[in-house]
DRENLO-80909 format. One record per residue: residue number from 1; y, z, x of N, C-alpha, C in turn. Coordinates in pm, whole numbers, plus 32768, in hexadecimal, padded with zeros to 4 digits. Layout:
# DRENLO-80909
   n n.c2 n.c3 n.c1 ca.c2 ca.c3 ca.c1 c.c2 c.c3 c.c1
 NUM    Y    Z    X     Y     Z     X    Y    Z    X
...
//
This chain:
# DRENLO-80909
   n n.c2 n.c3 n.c1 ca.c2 ca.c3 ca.c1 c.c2 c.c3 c.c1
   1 49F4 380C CCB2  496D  3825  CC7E 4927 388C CCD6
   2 48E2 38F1 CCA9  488B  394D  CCEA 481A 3923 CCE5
   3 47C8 392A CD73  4728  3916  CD6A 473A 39A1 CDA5
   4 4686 3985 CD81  4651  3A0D  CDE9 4660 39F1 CE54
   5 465F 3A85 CE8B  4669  3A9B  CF1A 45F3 3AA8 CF63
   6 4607 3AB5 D019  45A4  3A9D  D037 4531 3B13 D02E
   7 4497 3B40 CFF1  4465  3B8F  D027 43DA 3B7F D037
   8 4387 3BFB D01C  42DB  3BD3  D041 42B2 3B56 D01E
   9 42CE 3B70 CF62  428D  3B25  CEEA 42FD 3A6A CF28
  10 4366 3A71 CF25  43CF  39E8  CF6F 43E1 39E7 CFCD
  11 4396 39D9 D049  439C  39D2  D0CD 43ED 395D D0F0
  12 4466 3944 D15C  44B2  390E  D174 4427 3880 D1F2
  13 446B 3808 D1F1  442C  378D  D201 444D 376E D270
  14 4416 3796 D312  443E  376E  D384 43EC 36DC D393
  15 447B 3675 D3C1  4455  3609  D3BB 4407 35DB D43B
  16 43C8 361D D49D  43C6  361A  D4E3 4301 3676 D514
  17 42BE 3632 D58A  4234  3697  D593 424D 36A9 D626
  18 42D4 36A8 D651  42D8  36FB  D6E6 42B2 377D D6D8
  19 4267 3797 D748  4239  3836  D742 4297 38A3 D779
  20 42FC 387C D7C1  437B  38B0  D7D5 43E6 38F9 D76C
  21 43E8 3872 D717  4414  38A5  D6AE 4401 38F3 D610
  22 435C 38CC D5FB  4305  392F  D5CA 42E1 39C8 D5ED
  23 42FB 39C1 D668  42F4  3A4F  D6B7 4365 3AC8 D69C
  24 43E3 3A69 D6B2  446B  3AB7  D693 446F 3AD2 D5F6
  25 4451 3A88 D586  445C  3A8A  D50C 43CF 3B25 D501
  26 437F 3B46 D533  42FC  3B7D  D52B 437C 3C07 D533
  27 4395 3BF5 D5C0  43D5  3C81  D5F6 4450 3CC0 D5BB
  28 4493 3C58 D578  4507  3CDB  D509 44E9 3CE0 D498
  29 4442 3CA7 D479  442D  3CD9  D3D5 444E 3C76 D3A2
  30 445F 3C06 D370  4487  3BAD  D311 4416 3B6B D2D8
  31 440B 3B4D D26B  4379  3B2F  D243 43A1 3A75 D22A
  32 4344 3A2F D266  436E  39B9  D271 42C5 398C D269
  33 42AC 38F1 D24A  424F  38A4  D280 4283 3811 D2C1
  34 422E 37E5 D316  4276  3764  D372 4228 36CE D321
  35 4282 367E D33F  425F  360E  D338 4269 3590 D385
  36 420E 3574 D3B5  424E  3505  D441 428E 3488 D3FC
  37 42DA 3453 D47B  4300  33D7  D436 432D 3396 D49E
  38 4313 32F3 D490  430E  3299  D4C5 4378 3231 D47A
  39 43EE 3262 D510  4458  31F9  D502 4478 31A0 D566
  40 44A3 3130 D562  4500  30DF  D5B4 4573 314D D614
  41 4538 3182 D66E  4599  31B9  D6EE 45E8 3172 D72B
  42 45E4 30F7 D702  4693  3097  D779 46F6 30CD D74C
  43 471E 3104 D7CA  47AF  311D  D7DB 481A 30D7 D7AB
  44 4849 3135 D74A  48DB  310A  D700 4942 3146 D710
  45 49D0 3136 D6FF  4A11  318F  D6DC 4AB2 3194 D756
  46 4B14 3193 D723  4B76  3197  D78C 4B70 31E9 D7FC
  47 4B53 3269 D7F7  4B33  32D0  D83D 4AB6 331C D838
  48 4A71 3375 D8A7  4A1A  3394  D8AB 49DB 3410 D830
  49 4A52 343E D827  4A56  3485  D777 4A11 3448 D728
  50 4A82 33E2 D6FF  4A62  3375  D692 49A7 3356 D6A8
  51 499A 332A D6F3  48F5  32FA  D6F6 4882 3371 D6FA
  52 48C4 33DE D74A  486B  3473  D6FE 4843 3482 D65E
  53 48D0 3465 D62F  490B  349F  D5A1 48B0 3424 D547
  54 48EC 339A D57C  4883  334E  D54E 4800 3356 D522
  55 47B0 3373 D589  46EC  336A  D591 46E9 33EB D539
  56 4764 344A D53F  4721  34CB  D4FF 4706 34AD D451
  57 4779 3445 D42A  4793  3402  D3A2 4710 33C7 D3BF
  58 46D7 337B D3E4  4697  3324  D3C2 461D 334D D3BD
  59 45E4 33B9 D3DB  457C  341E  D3E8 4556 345F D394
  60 45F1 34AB D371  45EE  34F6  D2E8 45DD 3477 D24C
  61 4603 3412 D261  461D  33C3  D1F0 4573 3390 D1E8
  62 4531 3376 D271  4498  334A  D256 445A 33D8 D22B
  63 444B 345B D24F  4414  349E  D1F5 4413 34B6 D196
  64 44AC 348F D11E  44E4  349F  D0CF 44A9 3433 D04E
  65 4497 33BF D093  443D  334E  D052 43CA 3380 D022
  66 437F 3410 D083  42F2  340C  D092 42D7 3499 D02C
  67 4353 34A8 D016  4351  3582  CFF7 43DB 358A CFBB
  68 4403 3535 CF35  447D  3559  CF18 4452 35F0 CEC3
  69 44BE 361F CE7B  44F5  3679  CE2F 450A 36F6 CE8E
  70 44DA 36F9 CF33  44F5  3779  CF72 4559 375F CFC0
  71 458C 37C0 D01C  45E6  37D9  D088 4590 378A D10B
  72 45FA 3742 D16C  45A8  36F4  D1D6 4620 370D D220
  73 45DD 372B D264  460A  3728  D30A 45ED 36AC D375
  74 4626 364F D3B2  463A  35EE  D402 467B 3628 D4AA
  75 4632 3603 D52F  467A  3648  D591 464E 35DA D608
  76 46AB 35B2 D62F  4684  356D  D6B4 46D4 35C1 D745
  77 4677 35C3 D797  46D0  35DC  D837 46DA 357E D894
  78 4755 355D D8CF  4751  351B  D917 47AE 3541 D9A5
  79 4745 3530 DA2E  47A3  3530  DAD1 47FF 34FB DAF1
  80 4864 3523 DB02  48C0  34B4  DB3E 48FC 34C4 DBB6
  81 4905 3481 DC30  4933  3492  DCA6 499E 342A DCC0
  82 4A25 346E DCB3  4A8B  3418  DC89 4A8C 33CB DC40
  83 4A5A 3347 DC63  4A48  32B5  DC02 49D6 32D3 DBE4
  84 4977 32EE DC0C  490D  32C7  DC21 48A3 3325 DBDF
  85 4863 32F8 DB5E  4814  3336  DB17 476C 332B DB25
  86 473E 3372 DB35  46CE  33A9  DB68 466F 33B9 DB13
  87 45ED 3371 DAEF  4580  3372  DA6E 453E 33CF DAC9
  88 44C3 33CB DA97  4428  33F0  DABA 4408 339D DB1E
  89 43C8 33E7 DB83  436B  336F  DBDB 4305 32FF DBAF
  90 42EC 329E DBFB  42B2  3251  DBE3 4227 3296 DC2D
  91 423B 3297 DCB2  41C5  32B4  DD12 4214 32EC DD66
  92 41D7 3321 DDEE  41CF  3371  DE3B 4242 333E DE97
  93 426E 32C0 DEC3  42DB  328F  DEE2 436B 3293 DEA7
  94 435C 3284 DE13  43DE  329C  DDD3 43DA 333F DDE6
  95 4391 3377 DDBF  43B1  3424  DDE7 43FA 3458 DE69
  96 43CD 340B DEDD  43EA  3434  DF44 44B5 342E DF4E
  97 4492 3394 DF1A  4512  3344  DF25 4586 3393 DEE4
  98 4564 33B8 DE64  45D3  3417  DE0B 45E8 3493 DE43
  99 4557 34EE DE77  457D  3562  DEB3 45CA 3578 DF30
 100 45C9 3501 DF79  461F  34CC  DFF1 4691 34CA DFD1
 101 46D1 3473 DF73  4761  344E  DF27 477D 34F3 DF00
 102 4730 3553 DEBC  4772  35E5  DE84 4777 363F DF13
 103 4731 3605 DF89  4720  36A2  E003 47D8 368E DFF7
 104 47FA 3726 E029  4892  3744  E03C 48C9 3731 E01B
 105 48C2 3717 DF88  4946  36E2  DF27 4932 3730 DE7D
 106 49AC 371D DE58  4998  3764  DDE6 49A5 36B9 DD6F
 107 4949 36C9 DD06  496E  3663  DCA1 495D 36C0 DC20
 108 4971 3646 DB9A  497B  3698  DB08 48ED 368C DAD9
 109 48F1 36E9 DA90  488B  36E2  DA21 48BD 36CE D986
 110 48B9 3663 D93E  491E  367A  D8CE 4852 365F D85B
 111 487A 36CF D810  4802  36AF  D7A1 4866 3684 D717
 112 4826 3619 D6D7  486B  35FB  D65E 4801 3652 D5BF
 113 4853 3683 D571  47FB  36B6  D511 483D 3688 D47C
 114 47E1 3640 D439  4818  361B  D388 47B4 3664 D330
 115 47F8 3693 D2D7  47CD  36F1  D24E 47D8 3691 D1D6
 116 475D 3691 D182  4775  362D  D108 476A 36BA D080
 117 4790 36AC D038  4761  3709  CFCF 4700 36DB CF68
 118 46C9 370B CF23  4670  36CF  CEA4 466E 3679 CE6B
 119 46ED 362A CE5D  4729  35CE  CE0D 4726 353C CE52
 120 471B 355E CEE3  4708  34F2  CF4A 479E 34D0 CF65
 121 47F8 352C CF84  485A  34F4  CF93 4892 354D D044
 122 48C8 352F D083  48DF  3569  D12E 4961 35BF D0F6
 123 4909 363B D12F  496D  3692  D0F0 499E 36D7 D15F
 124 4986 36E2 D1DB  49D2  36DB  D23C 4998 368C D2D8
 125 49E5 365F D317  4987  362B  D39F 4A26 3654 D406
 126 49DC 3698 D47B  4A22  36A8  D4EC 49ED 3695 D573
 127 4A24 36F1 D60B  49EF  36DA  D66F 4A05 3759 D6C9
 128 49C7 3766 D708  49F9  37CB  D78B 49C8 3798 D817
 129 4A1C 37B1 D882  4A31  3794  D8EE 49F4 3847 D919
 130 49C7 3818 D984  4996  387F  DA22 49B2 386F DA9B
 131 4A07 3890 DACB  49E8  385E  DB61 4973 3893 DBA6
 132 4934 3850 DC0C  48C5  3862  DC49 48E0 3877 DCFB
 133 48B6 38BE DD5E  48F1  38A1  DDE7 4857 38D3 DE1D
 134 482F 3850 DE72  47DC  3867  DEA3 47DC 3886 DF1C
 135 476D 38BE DF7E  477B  38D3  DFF1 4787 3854 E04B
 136 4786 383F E0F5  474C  37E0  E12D 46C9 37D1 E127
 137 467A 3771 E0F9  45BA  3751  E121 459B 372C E18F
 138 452B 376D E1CC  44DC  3733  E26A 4483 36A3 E210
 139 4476 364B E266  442A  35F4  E211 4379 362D E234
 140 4375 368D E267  42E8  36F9  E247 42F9 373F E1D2
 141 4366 3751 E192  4382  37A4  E159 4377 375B E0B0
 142 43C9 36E8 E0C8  43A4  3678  E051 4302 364B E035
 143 42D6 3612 E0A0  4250  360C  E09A 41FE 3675 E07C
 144 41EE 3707 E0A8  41A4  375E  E06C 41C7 3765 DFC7
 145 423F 374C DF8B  4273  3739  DF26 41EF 36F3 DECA
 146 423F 3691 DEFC  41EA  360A  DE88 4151 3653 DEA0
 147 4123 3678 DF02  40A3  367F  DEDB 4062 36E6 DE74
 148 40C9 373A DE58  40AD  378E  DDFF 40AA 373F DD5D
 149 40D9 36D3 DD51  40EB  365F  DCE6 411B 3688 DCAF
 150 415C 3700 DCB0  41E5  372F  DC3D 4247 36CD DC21
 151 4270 36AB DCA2  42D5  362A  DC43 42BE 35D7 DC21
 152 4244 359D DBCE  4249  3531  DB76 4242 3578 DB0A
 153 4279 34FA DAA5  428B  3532  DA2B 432D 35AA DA28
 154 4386 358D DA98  43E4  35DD  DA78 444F 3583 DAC2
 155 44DF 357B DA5F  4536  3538  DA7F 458D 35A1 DAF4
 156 4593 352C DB6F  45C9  353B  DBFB 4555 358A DC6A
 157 4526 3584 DC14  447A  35A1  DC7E 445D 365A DC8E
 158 4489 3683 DC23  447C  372B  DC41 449A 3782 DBDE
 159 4455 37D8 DBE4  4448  385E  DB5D 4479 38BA DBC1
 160 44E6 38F6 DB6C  4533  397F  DB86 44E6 39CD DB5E
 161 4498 39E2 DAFD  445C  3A4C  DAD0 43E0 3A71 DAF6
 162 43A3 3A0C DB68  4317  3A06  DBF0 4339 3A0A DC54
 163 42D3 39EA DC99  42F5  39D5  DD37 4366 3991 DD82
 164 43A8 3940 DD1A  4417  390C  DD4F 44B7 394B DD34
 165 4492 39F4 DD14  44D3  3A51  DD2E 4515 3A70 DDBD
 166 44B8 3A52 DE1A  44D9  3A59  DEB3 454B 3A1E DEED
 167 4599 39D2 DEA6  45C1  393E  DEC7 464C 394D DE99
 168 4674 39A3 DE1B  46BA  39CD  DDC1 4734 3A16 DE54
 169 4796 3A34 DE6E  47DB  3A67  DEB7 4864 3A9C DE4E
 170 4877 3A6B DDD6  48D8  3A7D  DD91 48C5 3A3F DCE6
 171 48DF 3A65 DC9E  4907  3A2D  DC29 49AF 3A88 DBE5
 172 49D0 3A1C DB9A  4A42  3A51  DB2F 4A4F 39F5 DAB6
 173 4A59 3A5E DA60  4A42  3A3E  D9C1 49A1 3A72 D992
 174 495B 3A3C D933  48DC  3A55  D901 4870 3A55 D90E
 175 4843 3AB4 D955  47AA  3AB9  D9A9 4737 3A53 D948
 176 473A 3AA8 D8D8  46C9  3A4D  D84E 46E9 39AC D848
 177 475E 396C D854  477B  3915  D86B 474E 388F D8BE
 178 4745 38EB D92E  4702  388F  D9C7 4667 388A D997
 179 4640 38D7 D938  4597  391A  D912 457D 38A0 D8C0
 180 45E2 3861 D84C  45CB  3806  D808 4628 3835 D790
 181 4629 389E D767  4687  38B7  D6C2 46DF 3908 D6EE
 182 478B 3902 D6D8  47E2  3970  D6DB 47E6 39D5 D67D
 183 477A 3A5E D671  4778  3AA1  D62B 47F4 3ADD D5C7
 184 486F 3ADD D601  48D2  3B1F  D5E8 4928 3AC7 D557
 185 4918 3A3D D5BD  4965  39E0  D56A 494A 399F D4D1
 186 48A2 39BF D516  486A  396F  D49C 4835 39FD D41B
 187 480E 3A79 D447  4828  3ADA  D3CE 48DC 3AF0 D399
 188 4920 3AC6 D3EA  49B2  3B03  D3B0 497E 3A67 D33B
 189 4973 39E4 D370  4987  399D  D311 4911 399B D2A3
 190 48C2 39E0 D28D  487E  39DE  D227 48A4 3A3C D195
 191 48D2 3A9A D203  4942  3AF0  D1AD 49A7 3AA3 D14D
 192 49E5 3A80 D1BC  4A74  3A2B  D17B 4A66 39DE D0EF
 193 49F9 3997 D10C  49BB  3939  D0A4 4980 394C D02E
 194 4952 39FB D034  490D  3A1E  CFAF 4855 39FB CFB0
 195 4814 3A04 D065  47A1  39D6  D052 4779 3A8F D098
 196 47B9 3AD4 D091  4778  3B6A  D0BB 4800 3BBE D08B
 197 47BE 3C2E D024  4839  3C7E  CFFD 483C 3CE2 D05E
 198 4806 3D0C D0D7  480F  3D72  D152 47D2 3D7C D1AB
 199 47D6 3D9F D22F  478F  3D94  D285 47A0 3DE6 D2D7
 200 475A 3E58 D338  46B4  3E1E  D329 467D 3E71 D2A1
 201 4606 3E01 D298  45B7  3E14  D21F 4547 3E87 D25F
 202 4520 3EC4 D1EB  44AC  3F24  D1E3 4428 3EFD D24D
 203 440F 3F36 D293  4361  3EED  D2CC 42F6 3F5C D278
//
């Protein structure tokens, strides 16, 4: 079945009101509007994939309830330091604590992303991995951190794309990725699917 594709007049349905990821969708032109949504975040899933890939389904499927007949986009990111997966801070203690666990080490960034089409049916969901390598932190260095309050509100306590650029000593794989959306992955798959006949679009 053909629906329309995405454009001005059918703006594609980010399931999501991170400003991270509103930002990146702004900057290659894609004409989209957001919709927040409020899901059950417990961790599921055999692997840390799996529970990315998960919340991203379950995101896209609550906007989908709210805004069927369009294209929706679903995206979760999540830290992981070996085992050990990494939310948002709570307060100023868990910040410290996580940015402590990342000084001198490298961990993943895996973002999960699901596509529903018009019909409400998941017409594709995947994932991408980043590696991340951070520097060593002075704990002056953590503390001037947090006080900038950038890391709340960001899973493993830090924005690559702010001040917590400093900190960054290495990445490999997808810069947009660590940002919140894998640009690359997720236009090849919109393609694939029949929700954009080319890209980039006209500005």
């Amino acid at each position: 079945m053909r629906f329309k594709t995405i454009s001005n007049e059918n703006p594609l349905v980010l399931a999501s009101a991170s400003p991270r990821r509103k930002r990146i969708l702004r900057e290659i032109g894609l004409p989209f509007r957001f919709l927040p949504c409020h899901i059950d975040e417990k961790e599921t899933g055999d692997t840390q994939a799996d529970i990315a890939c998960i919340l991203a389904q379950r995101k896209a499927m609550y906007a989908c309830s709210r805004s069927p007949e369009n294209w929706i986009l679903g995206a979760d990111t999540i830290v992981v330091l070996q085992e050990t997966l990494l939310g948002k801070p709570v307060d100023k203690e868990e910040a410290k604590s996580m940015l402590a666990m990342l000084s001198g080490r490298g961990h993943e960034v895996i973002t999960g992303f699901s596509i529903i089409d018009p019909s409400g049916s998941i017409a594709h969901t995947g994932h991408v991995r980043t590696t991340v390598a951070i520097k060593g932190l002075s704990e002056r260095e953590i503390r001037a951190y947090i006080a900038t309050k950038e890391p709340f509100g960001k899973a493993g306590s830090y924005a690559i794309q702010g001040i917590g650029a400093f900190m960054v000593s290495g990445i490999i794989g997808s810069y947009s990725n660590v940002v919140g959306l894998p640009v690359h992955a997720v236009i090849e798959a919109l393609l694939a699917v029949g929700a954009l006949d080319f890209f980039p679009r006209p500005m």
